[in-house]
N, CA and C atoms as an extended XYZ file, in Angstrom:
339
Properties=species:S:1:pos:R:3:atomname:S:1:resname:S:1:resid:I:1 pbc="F F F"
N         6.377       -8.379      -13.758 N   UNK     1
C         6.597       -7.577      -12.572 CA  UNK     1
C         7.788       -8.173      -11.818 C   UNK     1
N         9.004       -7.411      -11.580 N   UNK     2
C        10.145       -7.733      -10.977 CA  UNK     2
C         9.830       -7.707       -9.053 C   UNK     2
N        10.538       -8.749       -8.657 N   UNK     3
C        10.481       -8.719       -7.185 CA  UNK     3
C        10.370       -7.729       -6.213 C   UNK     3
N        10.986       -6.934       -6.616 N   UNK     4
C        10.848       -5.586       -6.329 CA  UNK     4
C         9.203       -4.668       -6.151 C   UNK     4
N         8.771       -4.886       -7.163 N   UNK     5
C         7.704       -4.324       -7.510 CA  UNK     5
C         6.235       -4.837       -6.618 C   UNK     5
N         6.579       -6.325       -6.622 N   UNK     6
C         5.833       -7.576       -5.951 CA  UNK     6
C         6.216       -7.191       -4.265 C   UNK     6
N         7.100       -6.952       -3.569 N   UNK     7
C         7.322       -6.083       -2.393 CA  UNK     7
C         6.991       -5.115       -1.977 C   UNK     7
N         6.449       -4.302       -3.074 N   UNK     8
C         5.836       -2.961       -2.885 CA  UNK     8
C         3.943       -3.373       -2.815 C   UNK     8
N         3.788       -4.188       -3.435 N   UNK     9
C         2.264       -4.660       -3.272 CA  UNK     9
C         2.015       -5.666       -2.177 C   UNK     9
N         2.765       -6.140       -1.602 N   UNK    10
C         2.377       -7.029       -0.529 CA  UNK    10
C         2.735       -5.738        0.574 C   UNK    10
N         3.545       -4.812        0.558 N   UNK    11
C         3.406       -4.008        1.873 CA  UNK    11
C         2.117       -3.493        2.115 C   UNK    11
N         1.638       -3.250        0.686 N   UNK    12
C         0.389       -2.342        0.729 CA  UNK    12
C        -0.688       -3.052        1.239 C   UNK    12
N        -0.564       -4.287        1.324 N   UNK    13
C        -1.135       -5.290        1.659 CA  UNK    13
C        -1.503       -5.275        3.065 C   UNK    13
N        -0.285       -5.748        3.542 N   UNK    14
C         0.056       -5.036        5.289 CA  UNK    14
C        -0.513       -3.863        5.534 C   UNK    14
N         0.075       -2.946        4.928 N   UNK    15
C        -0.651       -1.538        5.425 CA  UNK    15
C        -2.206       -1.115        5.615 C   UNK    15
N        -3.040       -2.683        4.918 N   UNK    16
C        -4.400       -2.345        5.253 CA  UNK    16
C        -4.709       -2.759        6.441 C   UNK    16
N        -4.088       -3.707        6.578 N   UNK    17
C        -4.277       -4.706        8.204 CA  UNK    17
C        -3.706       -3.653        9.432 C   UNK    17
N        -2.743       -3.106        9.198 N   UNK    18
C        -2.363       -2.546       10.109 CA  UNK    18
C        -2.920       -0.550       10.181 C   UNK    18
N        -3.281       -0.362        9.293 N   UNK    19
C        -4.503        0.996        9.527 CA  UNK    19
C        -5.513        0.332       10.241 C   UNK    19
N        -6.582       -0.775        9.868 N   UNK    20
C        -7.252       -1.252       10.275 CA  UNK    20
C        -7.023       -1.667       12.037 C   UNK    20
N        -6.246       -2.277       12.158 N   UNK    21
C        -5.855       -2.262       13.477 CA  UNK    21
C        -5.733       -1.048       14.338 C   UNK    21
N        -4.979        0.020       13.473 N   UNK    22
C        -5.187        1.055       14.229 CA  UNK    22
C        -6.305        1.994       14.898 C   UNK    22
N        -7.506        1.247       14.430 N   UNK    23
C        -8.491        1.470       14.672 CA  UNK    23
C        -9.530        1.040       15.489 C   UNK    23
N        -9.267       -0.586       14.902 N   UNK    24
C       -10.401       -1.752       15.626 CA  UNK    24
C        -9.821       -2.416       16.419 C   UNK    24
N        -8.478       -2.765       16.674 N   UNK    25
C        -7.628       -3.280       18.226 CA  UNK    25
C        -7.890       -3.000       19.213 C   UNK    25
N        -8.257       -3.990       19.841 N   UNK    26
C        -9.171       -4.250       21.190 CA  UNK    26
C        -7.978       -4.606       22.191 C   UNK    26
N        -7.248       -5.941       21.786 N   UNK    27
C        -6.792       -6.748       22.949 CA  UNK    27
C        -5.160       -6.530       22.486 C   UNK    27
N        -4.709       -7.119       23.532 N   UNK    28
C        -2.912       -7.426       23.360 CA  UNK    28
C        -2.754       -7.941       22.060 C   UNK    28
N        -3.656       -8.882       21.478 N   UNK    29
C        -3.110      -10.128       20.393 CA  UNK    29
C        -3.505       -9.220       19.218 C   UNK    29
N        -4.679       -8.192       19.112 N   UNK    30
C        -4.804       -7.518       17.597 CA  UNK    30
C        -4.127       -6.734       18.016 C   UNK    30
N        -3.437       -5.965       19.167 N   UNK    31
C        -2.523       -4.944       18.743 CA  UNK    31
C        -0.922       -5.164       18.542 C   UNK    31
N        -0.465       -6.599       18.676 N   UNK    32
C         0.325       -6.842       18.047 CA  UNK    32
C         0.759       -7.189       17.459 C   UNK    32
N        -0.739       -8.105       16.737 N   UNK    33
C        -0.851       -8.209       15.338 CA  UNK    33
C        -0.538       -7.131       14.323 C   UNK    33
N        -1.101       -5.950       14.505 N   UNK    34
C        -0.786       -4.460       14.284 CA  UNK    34
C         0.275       -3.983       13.977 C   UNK    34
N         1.662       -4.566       15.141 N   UNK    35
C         2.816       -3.719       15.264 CA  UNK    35
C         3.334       -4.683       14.351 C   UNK    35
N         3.349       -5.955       14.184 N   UNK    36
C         3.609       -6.944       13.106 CA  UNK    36
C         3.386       -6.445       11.894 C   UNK    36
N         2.144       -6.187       11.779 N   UNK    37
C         1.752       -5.720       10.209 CA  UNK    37
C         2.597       -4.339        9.836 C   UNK    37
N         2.934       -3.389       10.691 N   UNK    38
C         3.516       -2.245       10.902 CA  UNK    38
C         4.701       -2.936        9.936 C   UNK    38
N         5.553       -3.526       10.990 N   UNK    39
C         6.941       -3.754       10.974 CA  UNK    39
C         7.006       -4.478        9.315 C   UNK    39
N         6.303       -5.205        8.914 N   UNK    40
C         6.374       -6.209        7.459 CA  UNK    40
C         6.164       -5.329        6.437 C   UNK    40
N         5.200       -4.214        6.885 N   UNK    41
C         4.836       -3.566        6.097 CA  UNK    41
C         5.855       -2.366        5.459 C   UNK    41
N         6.536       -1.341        6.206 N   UNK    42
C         7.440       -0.714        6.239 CA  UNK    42
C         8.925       -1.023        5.955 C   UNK    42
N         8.912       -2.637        6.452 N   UNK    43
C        10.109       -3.198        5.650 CA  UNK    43
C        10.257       -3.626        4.588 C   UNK    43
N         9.353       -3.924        3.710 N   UNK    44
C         9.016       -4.507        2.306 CA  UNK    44
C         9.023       -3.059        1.869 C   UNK    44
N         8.389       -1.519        1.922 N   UNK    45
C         8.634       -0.981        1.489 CA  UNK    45
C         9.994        0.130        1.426 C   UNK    45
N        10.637        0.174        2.589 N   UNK    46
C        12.240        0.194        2.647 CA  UNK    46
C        12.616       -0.296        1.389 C   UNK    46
N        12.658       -1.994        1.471 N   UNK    47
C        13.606       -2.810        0.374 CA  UNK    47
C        13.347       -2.642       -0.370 C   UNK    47
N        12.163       -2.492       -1.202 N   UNK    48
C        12.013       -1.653       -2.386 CA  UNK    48
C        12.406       -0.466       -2.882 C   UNK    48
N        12.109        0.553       -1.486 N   UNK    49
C        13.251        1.694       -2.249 CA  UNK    49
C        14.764        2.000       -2.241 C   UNK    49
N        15.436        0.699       -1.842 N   UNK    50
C        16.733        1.141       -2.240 CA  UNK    50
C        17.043        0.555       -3.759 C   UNK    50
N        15.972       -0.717       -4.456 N   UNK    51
C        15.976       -0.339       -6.050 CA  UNK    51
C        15.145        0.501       -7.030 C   UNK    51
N        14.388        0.815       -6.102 N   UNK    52
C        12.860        1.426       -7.085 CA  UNK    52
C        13.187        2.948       -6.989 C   UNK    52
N        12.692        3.919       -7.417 N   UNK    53
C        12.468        5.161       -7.524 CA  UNK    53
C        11.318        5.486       -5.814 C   UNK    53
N        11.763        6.130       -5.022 N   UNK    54
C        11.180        6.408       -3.661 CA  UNK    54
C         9.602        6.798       -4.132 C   UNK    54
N        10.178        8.061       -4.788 N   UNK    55
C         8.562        8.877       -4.667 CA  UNK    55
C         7.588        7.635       -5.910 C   UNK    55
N         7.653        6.872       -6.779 N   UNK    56
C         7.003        5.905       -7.210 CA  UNK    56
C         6.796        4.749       -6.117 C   UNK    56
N         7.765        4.383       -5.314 N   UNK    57
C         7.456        3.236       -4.336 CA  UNK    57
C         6.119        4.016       -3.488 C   UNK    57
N         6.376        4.907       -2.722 N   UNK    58
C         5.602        5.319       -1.990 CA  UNK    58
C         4.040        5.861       -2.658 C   UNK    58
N         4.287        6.492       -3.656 N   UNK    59
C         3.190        6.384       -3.979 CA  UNK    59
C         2.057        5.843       -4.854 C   UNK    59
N         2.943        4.345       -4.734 N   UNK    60
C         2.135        3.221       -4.952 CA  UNK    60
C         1.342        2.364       -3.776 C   UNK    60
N         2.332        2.795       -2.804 N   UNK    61
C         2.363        2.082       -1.871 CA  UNK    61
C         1.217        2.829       -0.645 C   UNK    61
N         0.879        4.263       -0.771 N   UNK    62
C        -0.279        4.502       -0.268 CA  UNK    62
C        -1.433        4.606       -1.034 C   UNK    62
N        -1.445        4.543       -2.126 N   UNK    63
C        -2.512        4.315       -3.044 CA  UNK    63
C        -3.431        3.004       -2.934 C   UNK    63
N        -2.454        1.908       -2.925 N   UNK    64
C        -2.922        0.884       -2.731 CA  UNK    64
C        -3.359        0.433       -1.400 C   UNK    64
N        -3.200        0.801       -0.346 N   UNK    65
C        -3.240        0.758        0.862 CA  UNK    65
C        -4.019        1.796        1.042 C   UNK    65
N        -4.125        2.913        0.316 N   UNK    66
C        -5.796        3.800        0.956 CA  UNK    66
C        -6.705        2.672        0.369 C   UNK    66
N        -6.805        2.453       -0.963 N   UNK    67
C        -8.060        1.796       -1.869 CA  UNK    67
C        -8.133        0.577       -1.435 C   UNK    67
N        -7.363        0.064       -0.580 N   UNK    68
C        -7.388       -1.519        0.118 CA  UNK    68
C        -8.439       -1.280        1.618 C   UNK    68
N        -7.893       -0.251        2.129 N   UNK    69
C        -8.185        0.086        3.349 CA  UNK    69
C        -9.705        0.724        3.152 C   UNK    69
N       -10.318        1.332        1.979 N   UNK    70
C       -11.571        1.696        1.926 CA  UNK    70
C       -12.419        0.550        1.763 C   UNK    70
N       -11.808       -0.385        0.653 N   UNK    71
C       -12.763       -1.478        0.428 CA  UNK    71
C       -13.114       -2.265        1.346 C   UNK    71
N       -12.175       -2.883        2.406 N   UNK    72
C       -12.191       -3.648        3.123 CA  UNK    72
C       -12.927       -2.915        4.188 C   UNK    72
N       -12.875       -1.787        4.649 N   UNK    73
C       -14.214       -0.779        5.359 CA  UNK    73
C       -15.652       -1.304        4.858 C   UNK    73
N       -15.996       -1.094        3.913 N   UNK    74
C       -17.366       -1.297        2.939 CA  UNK    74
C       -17.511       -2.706        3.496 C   UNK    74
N       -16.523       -3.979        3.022 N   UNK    75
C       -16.707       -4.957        2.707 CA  UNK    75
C       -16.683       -6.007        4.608 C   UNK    75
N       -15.684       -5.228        5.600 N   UNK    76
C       -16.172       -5.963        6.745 CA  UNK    76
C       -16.328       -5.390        7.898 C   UNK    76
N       -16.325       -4.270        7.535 N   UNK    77
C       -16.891       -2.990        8.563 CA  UNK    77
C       -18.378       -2.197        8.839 C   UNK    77
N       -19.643       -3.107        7.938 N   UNK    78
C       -20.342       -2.108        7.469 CA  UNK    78
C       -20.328       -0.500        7.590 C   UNK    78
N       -19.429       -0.232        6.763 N   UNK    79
C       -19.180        1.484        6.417 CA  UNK    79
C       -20.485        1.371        4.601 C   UNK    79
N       -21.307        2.509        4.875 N   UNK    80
C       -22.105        2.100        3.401 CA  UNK    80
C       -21.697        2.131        2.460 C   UNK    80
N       -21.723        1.593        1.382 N   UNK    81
C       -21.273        1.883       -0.026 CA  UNK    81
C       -21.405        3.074       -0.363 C   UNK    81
N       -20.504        4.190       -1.537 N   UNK    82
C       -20.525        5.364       -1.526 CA  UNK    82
C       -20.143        5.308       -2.756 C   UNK    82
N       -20.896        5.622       -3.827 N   UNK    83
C       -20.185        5.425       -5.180 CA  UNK    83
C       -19.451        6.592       -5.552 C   UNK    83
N       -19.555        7.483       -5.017 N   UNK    84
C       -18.107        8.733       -5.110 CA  UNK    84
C       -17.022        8.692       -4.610 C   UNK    84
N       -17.526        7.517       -3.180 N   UNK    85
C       -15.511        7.001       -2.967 CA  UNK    85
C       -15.016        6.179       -3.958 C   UNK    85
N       -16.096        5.066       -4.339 N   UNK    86
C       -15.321        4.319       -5.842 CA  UNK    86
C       -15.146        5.041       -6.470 C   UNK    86
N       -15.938        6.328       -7.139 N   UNK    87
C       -15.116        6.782       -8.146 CA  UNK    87
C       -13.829        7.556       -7.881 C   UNK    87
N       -13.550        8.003       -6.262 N   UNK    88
C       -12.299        8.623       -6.101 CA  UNK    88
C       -11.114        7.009       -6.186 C   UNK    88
N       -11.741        6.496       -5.822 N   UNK    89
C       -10.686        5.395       -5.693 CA  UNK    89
C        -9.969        4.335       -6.968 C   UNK    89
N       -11.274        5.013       -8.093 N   UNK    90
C       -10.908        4.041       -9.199 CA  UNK    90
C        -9.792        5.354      -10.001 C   UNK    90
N       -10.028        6.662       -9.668 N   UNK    91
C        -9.294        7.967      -10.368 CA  UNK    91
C        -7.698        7.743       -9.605 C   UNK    91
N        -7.577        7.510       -8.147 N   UNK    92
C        -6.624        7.541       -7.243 CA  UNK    92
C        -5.718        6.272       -7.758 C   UNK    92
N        -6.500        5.142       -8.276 N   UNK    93
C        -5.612        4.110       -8.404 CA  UNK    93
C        -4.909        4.092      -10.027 C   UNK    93
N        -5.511        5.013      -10.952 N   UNK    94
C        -5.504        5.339      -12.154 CA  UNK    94
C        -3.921        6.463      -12.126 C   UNK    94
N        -4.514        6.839      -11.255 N   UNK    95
C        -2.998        8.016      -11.023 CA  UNK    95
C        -1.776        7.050      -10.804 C   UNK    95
N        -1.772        6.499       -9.342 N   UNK    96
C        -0.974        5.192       -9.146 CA  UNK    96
C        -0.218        4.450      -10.368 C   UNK    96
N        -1.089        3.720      -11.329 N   UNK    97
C        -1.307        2.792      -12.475 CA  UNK    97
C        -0.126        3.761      -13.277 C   UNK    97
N        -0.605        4.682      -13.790 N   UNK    98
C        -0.301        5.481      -14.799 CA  UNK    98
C         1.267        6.102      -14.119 C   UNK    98
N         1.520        6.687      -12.772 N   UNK    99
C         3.061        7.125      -12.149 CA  UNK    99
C         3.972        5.927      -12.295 C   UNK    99
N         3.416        4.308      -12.423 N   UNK   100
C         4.665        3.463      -12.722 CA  UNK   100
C         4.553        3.482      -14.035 C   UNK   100
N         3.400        3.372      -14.955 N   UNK   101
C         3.774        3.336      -16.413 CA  UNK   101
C         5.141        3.977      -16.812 C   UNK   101
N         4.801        5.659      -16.631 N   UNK   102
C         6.013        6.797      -16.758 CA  UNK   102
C         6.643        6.545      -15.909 C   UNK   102
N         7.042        5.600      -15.087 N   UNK   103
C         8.329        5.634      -14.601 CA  UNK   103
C         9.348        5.112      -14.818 C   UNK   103
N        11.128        5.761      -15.694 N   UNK   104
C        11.450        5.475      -17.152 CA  UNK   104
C        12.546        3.909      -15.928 C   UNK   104
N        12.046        3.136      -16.816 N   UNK   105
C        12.998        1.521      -16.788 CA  UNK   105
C        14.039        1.622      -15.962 C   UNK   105
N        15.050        2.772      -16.793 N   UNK   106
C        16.133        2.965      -16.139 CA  UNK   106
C        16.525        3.627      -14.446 C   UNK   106
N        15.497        3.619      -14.252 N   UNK   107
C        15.346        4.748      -12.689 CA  UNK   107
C        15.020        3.210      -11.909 C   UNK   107
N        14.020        2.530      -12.264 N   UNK   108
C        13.670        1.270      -11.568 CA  UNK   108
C        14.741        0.376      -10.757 C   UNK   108
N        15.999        0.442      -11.762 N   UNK   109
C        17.438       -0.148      -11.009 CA  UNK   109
C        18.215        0.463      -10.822 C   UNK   109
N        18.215        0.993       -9.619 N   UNK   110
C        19.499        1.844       -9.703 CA  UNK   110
C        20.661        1.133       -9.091 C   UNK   110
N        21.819        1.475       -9.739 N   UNK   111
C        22.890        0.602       -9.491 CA  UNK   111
C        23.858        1.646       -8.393 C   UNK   111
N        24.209        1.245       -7.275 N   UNK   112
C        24.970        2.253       -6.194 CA  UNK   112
C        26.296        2.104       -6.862 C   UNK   112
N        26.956        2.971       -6.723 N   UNK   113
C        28.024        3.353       -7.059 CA  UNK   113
C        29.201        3.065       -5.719 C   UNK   113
């Protein structure tokens, strides 16, 4: 996995912290923890798409960040377990998985002219 690619998964990363925030931010310090996670998050995925293919960055990049953002619901939110969101989430991340497979090498670098 090229650096690139590794930028697109740590935004998604961010992007759970900061949905999450958008939600459960109480005070000054989680909501700008929030605008932090915002800002890291959106910039890692920027820099990725000026080498990656956009519509593959992005929709890796909410894929992983919905299925991050559900689990971590379940796991420190008590939201109940729902085995039809896992199975939407294991189909959603399968789609994800499978849009970088087909996505041809050569599109991955694009060289500006």
């Amino acid at each position: 996995m090229n650096k690139d690619w590794m930028k697109v998964f740590i935004a998604a990363f961010f992007e759970v912290f900061w949905v999450i925030g958008l939600k459960h931010a109480d005070s000054g310090l989680e909501w700008f923890g929030t605008v932090i996670a915002i800002v890291v998050s959106f910039y890692l995925m920027i820099m990725a798409g000026e080498k990656l293919p956009v519509g593959t960055v992005y929709a890796v990049f909410v894929g992983m960040g919905t299925a991050g953002t559900v689990l971590s619901e379940m796991l420190f939110f008590d939201v109940p377990f729902d085995p039809a969101k896992i199975a939407m989430i294991v189909i959603l991340l399968a789609g994800v998985i499978g849009l970088k497979l087909v996505t041809d090498n050569d599109d991955e670098e694009r060289v500006d002219a």
